[in-house]
C-alpha positions as CSV (number, residue, x, y, z in Angstrom):
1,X,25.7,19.3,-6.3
2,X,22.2,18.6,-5.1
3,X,21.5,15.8,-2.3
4,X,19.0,13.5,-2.2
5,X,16.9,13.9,1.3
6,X,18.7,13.1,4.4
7,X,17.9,10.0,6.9
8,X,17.0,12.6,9.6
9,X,15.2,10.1,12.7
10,X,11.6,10.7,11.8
11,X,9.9,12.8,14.8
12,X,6.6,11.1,16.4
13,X,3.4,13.4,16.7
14,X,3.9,13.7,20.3
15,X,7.5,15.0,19.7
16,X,6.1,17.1,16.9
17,X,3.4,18.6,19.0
18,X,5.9,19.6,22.3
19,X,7.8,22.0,19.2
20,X,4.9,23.0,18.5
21,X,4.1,24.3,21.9
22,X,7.8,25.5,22.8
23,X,8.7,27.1,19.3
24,X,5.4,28.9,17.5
25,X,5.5,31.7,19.9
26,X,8.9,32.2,19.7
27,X,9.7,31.6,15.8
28,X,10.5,34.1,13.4
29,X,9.9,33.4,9.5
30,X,13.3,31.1,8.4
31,X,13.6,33.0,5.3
32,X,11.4,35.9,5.6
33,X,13.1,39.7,6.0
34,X,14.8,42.1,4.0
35,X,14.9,41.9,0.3
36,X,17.5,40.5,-1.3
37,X,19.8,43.0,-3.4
38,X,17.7,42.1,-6.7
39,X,14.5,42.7,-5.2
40,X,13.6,39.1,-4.3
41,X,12.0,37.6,-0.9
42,X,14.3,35.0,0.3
43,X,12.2,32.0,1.2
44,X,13.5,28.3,2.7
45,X,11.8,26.2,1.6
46,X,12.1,22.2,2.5
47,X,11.8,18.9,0.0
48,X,11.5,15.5,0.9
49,X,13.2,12.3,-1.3
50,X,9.7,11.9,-3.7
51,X,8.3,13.9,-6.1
52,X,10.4,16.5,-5.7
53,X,11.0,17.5,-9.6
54,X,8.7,19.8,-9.6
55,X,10.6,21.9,-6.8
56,X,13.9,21.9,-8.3
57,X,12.6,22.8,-12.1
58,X,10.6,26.0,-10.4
59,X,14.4,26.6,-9.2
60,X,16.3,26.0,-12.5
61,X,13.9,27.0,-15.5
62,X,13.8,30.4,-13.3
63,X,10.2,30.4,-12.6
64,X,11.0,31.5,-8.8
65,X,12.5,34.3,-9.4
66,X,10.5,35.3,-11.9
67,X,7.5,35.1,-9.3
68,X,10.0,37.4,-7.1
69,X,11.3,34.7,-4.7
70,X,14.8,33.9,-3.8
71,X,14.2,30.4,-2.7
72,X,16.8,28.3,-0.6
73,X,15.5,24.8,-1.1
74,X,16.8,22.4,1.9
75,X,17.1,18.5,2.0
76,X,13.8,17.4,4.0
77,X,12.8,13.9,5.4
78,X,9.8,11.8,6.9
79,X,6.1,13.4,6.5
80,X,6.4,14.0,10.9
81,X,10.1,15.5,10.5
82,X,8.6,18.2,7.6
83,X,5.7,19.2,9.2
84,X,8.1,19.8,13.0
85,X,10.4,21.7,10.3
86,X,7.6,24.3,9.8
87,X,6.3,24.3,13.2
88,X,10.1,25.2,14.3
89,X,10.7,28.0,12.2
90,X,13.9,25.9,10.3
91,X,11.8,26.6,7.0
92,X,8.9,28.2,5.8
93,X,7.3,25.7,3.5
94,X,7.7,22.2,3.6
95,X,6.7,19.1,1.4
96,X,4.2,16.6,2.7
97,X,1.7,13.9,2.4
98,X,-2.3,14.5,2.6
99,X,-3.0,12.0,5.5
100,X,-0.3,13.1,7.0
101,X,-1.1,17.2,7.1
102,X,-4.5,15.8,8.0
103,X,-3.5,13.4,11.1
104,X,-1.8,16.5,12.7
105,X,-4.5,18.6,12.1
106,X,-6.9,16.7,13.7
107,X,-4.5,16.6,16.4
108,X,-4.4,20.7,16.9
109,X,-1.3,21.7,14.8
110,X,-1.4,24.6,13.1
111,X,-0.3,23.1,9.7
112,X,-1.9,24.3,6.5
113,X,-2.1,22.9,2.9
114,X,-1.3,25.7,0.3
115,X,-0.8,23.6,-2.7
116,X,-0.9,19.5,-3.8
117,X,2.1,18.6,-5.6
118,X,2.2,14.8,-6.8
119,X,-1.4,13.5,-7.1
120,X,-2.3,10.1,-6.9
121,X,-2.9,8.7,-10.5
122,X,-5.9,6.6,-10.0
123,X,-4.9,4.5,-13.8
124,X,-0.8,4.0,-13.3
125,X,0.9,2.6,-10.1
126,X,3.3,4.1,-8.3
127,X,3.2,2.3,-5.1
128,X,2.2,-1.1,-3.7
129,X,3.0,-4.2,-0.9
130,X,5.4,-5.8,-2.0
131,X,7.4,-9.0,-0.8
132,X,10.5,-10.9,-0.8
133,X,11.0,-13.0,-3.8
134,X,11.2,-16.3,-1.7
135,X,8.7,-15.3,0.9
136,X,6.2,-17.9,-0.3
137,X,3.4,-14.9,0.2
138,X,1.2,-14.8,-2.6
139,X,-1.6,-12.3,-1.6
140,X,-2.8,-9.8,0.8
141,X,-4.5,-12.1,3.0
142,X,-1.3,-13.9,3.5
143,X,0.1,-10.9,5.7
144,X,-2.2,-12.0,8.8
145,X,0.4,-11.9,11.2
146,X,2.9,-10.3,9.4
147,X,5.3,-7.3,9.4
148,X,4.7,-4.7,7.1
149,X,7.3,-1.9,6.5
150,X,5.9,1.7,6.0
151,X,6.8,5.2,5.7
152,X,4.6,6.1,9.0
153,X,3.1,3.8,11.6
154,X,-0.3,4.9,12.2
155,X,0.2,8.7,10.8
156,X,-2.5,8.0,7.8
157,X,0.2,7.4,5.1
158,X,-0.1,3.7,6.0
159,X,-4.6,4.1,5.6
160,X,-4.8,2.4,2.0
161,X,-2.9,-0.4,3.9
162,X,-5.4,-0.5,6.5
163,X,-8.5,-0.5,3.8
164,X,-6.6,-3.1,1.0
165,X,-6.2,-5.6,3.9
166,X,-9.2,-5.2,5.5
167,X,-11.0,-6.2,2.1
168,X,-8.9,-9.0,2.0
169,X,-9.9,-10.4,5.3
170,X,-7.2,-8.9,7.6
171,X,-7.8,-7.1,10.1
172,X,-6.3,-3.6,11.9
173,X,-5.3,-5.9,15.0
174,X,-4.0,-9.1,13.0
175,X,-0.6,-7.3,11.3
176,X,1.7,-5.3,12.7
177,X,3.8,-2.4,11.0
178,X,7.5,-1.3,11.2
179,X,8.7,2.6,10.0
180,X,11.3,3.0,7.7
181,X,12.6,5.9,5.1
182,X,11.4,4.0,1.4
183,X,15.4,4.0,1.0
184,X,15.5,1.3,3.4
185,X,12.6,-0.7,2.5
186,X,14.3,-3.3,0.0
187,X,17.0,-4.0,2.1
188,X,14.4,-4.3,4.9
189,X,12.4,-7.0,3.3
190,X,15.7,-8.5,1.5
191,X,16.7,-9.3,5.1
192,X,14.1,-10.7,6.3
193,X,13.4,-7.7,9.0
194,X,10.0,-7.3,7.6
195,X,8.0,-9.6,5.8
196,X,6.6,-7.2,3.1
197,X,6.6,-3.1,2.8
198,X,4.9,-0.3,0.6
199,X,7.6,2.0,-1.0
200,X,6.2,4.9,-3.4
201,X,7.4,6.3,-6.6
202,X,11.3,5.8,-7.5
203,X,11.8,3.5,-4.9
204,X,8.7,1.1,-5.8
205,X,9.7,1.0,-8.8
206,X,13.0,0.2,-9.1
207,X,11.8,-2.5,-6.4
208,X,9.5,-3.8,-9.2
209,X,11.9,-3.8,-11.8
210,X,14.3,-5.7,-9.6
211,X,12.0,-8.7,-9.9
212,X,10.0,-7.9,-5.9
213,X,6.3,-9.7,-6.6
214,X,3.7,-6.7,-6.1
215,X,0.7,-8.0,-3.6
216,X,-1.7,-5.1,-4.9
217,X,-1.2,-1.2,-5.4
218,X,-3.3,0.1,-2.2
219,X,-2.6,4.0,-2.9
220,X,-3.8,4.3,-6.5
221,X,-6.8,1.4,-5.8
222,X,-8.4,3.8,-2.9
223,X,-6.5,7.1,-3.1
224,X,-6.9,7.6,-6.8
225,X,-6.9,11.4,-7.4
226,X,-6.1,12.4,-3.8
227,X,-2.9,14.5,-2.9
228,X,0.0,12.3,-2.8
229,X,2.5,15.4,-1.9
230,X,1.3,19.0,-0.8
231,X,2.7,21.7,0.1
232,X,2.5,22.9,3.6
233,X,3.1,26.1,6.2
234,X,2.3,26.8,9.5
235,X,-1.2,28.6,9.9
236,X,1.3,31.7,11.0
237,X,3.2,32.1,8.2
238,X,1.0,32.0,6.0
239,X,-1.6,34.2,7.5
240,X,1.6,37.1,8.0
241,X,2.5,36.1,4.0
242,X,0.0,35.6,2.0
243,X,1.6,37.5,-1.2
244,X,4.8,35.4,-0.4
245,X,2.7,32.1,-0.3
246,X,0.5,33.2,-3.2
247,X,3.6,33.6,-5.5
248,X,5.1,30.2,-4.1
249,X,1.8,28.3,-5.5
250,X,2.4,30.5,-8.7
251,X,5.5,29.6,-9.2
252,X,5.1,26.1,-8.9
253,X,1.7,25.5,-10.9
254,X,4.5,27.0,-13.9
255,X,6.7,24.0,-12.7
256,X,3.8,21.4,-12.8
257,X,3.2,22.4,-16.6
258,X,6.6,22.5,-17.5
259,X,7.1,19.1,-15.4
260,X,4.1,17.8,-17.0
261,X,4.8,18.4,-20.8
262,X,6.4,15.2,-22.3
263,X,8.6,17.8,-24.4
264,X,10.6,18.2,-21.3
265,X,11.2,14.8,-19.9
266,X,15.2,15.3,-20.6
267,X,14.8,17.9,-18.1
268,X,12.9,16.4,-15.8
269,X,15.4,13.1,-16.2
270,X,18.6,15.5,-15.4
271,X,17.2,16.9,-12.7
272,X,16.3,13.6,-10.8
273,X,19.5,12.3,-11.8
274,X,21.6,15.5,-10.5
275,X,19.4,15.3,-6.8
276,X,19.8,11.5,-6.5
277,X,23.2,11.5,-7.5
278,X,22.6,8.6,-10.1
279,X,23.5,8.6,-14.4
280,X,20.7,10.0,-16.1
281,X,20.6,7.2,-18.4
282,X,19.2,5.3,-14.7
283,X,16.1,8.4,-14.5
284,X,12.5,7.1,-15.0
285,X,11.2,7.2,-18.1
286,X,7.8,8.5,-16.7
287,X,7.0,10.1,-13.4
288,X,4.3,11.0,-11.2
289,X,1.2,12.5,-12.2
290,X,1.5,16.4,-10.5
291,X,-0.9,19.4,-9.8
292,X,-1.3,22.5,-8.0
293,X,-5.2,21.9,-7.1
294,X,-6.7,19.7,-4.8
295,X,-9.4,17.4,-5.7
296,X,-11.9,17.9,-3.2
297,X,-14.4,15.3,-3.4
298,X,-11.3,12.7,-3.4
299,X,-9.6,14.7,-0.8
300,X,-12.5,14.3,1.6
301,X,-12.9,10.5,1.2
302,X,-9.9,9.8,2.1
303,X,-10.4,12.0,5.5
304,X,-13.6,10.4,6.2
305,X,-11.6,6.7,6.1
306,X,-9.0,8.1,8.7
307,X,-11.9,8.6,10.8
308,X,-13.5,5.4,10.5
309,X,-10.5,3.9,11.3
310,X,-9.9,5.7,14.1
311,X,-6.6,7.0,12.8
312,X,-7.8,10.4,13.8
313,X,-9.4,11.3,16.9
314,X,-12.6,13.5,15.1
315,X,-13.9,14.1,12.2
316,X,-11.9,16.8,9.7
317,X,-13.2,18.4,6.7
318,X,-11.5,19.1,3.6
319,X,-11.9,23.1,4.9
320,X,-9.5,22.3,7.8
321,X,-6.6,21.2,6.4
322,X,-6.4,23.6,3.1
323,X,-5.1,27.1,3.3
324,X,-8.1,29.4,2.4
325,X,-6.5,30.6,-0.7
326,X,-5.5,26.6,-1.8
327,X,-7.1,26.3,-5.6
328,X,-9.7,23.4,-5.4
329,X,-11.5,21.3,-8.0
């Protein structure tokens, strides 16, 4: 039976950098070697607890293997605890968000983005700030002062936060932020431990169907069309396997269409039930819009934001973060 992700304690950028230093000389390729006895390159390959359909069908419908790879996909975490998953050696690929492949860029770390995975659909939400439903907040502007719970504090997942509140007349130095895994975010606001958080795709909405006010959807407002999810390596890997990582993105563009095609939703629905655990009549009825390519132009935008504010140290260019063989648009 497939597991959801586990509640591995999320790894700081500092943390994540000292691997980096100890382990890249070192590391060998975690599922790199020998053929298997059919022929096929065994790869690892980690997956975080959103928008990991795509992953799983490229595992059952076949299209894997039929792109030569004999993939071993392993229960990933938080955006910093992938991307130190790479860096290590543990796996070869790894899921993980834009801003967040970004921020450790600009940082040093050899991280590369070889493929987008969920996109951000600027016309359907899938994310948003969203309150207790006795709080007695009403809007954005009512968070001056509060506690906001987030995937990553100040790791450029939390940026639409930073640029919805700003508009609304709060600024970087009048809220504070908390990190938590989007499992724990409605029992974290439920509680009272924070006053409002920002969980993303199954999680927000199961939050909004169980009756939790939405304060405004930050991600689709000013990420619209900007990689949600990638795809991500070390600069070393994929530089000593390019035909590997090449028939990775292969095989999961075929996943994206068959993902994509409403003719397969049952699919799609059994195999978010099977890794969650849950009764398939409980699957989503619609999921995440999903793509191999990255948008550039969006892509960019939401770089130059991190650097204006300062969640970045420098400027970095679209160029930077993507693999040189990553399909743009």
């Amino acid at each position: 039976m497939r597991t959801p992700s586990s509640a591995r304690r999320a790894l700081p950028l500092s943390a994540v950098l000292l691997v980096s230093t100890m382990a890249l000389a070192s590391c060998g390729n975690a599922g790199q070697g020998a053929e298997t006895p059919g022929g096929l390159i065994p790869l690892k390959v980690s997956v975080a607890g959103i928008q990991f359909e795509p992953a799983y069908l490229a595992e059952s419908q076949g299209f894997f293997e039929e792109h030569g790879l004999d993939v071993e996909i392993i229960n990933g975490a938080d955006p910093a605890a992938q991307i130190a998953s790479a860096i290590s050696g543990e796996v070869d690929i790894a899921t993980g968000s834009w801003v967040n492949v970004a921020t450790s860029v600009a940082k040093g770390l050899p991280i590369e983005a070889l493929a987008s995975n969920g996109v951000v659909d600027p016309d359907v939400d899938n994310s948003g700030v969203l309150v207790a439903k006795d709080s007695g907040i009403a809007r954005l502007a009512d968070l001056k002062g509060k506690t906001i719970g987030v995937i990553g504090v100040k790791t450029g997942s939390d940026l639409p936060v930073f640029q919805a509140l700003e508009d609304a007349g709060v600024g970087a130095d009048e809220f504070s932020e908390a990190g938590m895994p989007y499992a724990g975010m409605q029992a974290a606001v439920e509680t009272g431990t924070v006053d409002a958080v920002v969980p993303s795709d199954v999680f927000y909405h199961q939050m909004i169907a169980a009756g939790f006010p939405s304060l405004g959807n930050p991600v689709r407002e000013y990420q619209g069309n900007q990689p949600g999810t990638l795809w991500l390596s070390t600069s070393q890997w994929a530089g000593a396997n390019p035909d590997t990582a090449k028939a990775f993105v292969s095989a999961m563009k075929e996943a994206v269409e068959f993902y994509s095609d409403a003719a397969n939703l049952e699919e799609v629905q059994k195999i978010h039930a099977e890794v969650n655990q849950i009764p398939v009549e409980k699957a989503p009825t619609r999921f995440a819009l999903a793509g191999t390519a990255f948008d550039a132009e969006a892509s960019q935008s939401g770089l130059d934001a991190m650097a204006r504010f300062e969640l970045i140290d420098k400027p970095v260019t679209v160029d930077e973060v993507l693999w040189e063989h990553a399909s743009r648009k």
